[in-house]
VOGU-3710 file (C-alpha; in Angstrom, 3 decimals, decimal comma):
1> xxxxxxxxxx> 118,707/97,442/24,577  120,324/94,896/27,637  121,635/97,752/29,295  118,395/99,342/29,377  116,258/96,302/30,241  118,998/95,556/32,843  118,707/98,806/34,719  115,140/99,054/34,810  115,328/95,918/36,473  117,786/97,260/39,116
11> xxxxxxxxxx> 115,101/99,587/39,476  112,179/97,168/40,563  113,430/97,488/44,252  115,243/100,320/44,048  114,403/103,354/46,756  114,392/105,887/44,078  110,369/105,036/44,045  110,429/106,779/47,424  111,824/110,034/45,609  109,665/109,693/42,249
21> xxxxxxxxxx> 106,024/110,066/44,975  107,284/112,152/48,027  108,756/115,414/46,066  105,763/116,415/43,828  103,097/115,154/46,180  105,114/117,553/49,115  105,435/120,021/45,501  101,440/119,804/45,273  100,845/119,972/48,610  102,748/122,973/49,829
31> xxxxxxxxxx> 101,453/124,918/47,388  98,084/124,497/47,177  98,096/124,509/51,186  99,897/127,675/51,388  97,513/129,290/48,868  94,387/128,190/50,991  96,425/129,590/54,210  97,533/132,914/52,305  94,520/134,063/50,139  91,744/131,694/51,144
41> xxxxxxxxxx> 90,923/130,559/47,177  91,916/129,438/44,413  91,265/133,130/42,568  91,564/131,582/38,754  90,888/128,153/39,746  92,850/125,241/38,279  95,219/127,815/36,701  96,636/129,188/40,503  95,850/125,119/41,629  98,905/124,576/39,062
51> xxxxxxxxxx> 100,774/127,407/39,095  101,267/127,356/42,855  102,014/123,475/42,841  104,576/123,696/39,823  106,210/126,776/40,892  109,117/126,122/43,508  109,068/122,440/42,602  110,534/123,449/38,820  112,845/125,795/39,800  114,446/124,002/42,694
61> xxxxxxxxxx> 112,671/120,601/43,399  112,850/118,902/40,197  116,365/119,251/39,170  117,650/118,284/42,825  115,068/114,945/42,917  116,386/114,383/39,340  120,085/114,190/41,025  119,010/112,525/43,730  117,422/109,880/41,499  120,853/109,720/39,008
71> xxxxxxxxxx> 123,228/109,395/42,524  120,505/106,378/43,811  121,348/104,621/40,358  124,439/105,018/40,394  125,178/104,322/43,622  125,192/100,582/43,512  128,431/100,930/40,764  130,348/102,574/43,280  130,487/99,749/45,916  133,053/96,955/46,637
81> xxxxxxxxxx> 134,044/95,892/42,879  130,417/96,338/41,061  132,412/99,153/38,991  134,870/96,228/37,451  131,634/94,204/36,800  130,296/97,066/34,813  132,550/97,947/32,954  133,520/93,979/31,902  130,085/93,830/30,674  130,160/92,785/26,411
91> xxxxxxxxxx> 128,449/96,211/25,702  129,999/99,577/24,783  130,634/102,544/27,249  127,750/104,380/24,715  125,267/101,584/25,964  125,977/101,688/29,346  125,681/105,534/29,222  122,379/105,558/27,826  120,938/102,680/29,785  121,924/105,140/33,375
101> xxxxxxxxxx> 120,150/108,127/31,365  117,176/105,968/30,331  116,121/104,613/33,707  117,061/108,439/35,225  114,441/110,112/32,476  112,230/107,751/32,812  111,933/107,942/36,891  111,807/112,141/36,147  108,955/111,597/33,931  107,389/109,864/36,595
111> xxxxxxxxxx> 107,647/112,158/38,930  105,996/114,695/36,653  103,244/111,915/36,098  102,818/111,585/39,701  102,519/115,783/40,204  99,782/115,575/37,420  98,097/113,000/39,356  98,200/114,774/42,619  97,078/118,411/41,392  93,986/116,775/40,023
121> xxxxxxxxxx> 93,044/114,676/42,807  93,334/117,550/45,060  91,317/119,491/42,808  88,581/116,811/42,328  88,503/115,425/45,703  89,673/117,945/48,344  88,662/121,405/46,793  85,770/120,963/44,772  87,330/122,562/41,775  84,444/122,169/38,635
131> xxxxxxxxxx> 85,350/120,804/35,600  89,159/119,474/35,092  92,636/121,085/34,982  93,013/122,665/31,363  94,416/120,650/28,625  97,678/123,074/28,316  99,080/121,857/31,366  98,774/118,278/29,939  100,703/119,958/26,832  103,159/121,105/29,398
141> xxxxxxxxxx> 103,608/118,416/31,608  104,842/116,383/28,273  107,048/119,172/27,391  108,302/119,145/31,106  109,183/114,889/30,410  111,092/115,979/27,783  113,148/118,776/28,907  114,437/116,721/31,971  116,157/114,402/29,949  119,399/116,714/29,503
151> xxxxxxxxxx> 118,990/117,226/33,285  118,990/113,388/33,788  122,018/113,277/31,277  124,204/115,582/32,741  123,533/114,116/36,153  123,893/110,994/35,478  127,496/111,920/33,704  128,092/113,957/37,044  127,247/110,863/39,303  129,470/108,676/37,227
161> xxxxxxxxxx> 132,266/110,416/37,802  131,843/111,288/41,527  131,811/108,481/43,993  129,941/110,713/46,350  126,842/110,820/47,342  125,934/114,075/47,427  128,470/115,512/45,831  126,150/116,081/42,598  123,315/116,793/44,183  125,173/119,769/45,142
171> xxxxxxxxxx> 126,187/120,501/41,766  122,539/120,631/41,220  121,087/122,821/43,805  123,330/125,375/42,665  122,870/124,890/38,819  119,462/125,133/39,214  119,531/128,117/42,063  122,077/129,943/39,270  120,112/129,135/36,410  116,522/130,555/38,089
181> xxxxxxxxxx> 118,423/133,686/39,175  119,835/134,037/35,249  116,207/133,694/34,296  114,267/136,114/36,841  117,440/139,009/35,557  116,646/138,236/31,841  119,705/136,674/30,950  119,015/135,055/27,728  121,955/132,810/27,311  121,095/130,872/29,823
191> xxxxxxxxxx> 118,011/129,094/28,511  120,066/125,969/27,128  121,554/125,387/30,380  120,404/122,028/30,738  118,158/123,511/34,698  117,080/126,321/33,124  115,553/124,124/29,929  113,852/122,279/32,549  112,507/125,224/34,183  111,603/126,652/31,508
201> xxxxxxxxxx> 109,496/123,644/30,975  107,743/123,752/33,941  107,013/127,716/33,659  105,636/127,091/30,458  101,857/128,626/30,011  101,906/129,598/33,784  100,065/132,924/33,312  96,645/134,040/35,646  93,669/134,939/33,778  94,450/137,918/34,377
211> xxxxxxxxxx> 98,001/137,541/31,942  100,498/138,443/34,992  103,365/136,236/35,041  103,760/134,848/38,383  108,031/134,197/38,049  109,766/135,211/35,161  108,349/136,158/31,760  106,997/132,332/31,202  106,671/131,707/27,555  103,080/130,794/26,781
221> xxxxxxxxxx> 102,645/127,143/25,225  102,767/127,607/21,450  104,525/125,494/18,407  107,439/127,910/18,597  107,993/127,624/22,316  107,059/123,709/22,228  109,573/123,172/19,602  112,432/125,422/21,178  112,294/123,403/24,406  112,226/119,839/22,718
231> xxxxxxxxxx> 114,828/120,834/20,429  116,960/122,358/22,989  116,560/119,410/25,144  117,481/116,543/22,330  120,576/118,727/21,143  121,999/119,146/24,899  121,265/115,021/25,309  123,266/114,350/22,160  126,346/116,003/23,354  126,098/115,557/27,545
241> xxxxxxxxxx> 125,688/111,576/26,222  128,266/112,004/23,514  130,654/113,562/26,486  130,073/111,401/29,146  130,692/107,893/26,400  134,126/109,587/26,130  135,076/109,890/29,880  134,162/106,458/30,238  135,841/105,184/27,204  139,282/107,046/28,500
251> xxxxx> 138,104/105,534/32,343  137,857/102,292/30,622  141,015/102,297/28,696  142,975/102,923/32,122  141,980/100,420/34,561
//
């Protein structure tokens, strides 16, 4: 639990707070904007108010602000000796691993807090919508928390071991390009790849009144798709954690 407390207090000033509000507020934004520009309306109301908002920003935005967010809290461990001060720390390379993937899932789910927040002020406030954004996509939007944790892990692990930057960022803009294209072709095998779980996520229950699919064949929200994507996500956390504790255990043992 110190490693955890400690990084969320690294956090408290941190500029990842900058990333959590400007990429689904832009998300929101963009889409709904666009939508207004293209077609004029809102044809099925909050349902294309969401749809249009979480589109792009799941299958590209929220696994690169999720890297972004791992490289920012990593970042500090890479300068001048603050690695050797880690890793002298009395606490095991497992605690140290999952106090980095803590305070990354927890800024992720923040993010998705913060889109919530947006797409029903806009909706209130700017275009009038009546009554209030439908209770699935407050079922999704927790599903959506969830499934970025394996993203968070995995980029976290990736951040550890590259002093760069960008470096994993990179890594993923194209998991998550790779992963959407394996989805839109019907590739199956790819849906616990740790992007496309996250997609997935934010696809779920995205279907017009009318029952077209506006991506891929988005699952609708059920206890069967629920459960795949939670269970999918805790599995790929156990092992991405599990993996990285033994990198740093081996990065430990030789400095």
């Amino acid at each position: 639990m110190g490693s955890i407390y400690s990084e969320f207090i690294k956090l408290k000033r941190s500029m990842s707070w900058a990333v959590v509000v400007l990429l689904p507020v832009m998300s929101v934004f963009a889409g709904s904007m666009g939508t207004i520009a293209a077609e004029g309306q809102f044809e099925d109301g909050w349902h294309t108010l969401w749809i249009r908002s979480i589109g792009f920003y799941g299958m590209a935005l929220l696994p690169v602000g999720i890297a972004i967010l791992a490289s920012l809290v990593w970042r500090v461990e890479h300068k001048n000796s603050n690695w050797n001060a880690l890793m002298s720390r009395p606490v095991s390379s497992l605690q140290v691993v999952i106090g980095k993937v803590a305070a990354v899932a927890v800024l992720s789910a923040a993010m998705q807090v913060v889109l919530l927040v947006t797409a029903i002020a806009l909706g209130k406030l700017v275009f009038g919508l009546p009554g209030m954004l439908p209770a699935e996509y407050f079922v999704s939007s927790a599903v959506i928390m969830v499934a970025c944790v394996p993203v968070a892990a995995l980029q976290s692990g990736l951040s550890m071991l590259m002093r760069s930057f960008g470096a994993p960022i990179a890594v993923a803009f194209v998991g998550a390009g790779a992963s959407t294209m394996a989805l839109l072709i019907g590739i199956k095998a790819v849906s616990v790849v740790p992007y496309a779980v996250a997609t997935q996520a934010t696809q779920l229950g995205t279907l017009l009144v009318g029952g077209r699919a506006t991506s891929f064949d988005a699952a609708a929200i059920s206890p069967g798709s629920v459960f795949f994507l939670v269970a999918t996500a805790l599995a790929l956390t156990a092992v991405i954690v599990a993996g990285t504790t033994a990198i740093l255990d081996r990065r430990d043992i030789r400095t």
